[in-house]
N, C-alpha and C positions, 0 to 999 in steps of 0.2 A: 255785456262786458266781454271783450276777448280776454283771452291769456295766453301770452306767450311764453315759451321755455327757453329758456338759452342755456348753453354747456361751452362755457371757456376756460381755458386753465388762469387761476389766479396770478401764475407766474410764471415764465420762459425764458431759457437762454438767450442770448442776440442770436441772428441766424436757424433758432429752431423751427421746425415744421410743427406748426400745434392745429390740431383739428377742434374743426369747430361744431357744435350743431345745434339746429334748432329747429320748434317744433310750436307753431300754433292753431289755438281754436276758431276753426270756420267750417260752416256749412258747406262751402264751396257748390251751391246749387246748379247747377249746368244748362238750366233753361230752357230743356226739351223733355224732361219729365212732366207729367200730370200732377195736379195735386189732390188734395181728398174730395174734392169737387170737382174733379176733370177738364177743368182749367189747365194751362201748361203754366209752371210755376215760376216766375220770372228770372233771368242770372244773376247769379251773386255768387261770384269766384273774384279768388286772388289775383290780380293778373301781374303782378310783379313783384321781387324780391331783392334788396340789397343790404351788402355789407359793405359799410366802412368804417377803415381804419385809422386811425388821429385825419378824420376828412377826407382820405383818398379810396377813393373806391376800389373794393379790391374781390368783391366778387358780386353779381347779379343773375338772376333769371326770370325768362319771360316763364310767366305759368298759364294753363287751359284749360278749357272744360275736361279735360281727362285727369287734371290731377284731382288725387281723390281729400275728401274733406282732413280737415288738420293737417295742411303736408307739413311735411319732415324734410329739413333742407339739413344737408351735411358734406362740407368743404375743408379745403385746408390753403393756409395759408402762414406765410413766413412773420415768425415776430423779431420786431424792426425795431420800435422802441416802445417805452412806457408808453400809454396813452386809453383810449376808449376804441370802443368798438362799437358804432350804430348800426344798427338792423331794422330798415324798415319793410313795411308791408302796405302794398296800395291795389287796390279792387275796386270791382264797380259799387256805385252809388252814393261816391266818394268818399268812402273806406281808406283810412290810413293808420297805423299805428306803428309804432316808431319805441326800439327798447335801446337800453346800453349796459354795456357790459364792462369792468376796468380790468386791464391787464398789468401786470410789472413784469419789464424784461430788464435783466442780467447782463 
């Protein structure tokens, strides 16, 4: 079971800059390591990230064998209006999970 963390403000001015951040559990295995049998141990990383906001995409990134296990993604973005905030996660081995978050904007 993954776990993800998310840190949004429950509530924002219109117009404010509210940061966001988030942070989940993954091995992020990079696929050139050995493993306890000397085998090279197969990849299983993140390879992409997104944020959106009532559906509009408003921030992503591609991720690599260098990011290190659990990353920690942290952005900023303007709140616009009431609504959700989805955050998904996709990796190999067809890995996805997918959290939300609700805001109230002012």
């Amino acid at each position: 079971m993954v776990r993800a963390l998310i840190s949004v403000p429950k509530t924002a001015k219109k117009g404010e800059v509210i940061e966001i951040k988030t942070l989940i559990s993954h091995v992020m295995e990079t696929g050139y390591r050995p493993d306890a049998t000397g085998k090279v141990a197969p990849r299983d990383i993140l390879r992409r990230f997104t944020c959106r906001y009532n559906d509009e995409e408003v921030f992503s990134a591609d991720l690599w064998q260098a990011v290190a296990a659990n990353p920690f993604i942290s952005f900023t973005t303007v709140a616009t209006a009431s609504g959700t905030l989805s955050f998904t996660w996709t990796g190999d081995n067809g890995f996805s999970q997918t959290e939300t978050a609700a805001i109230t904007v002012t």
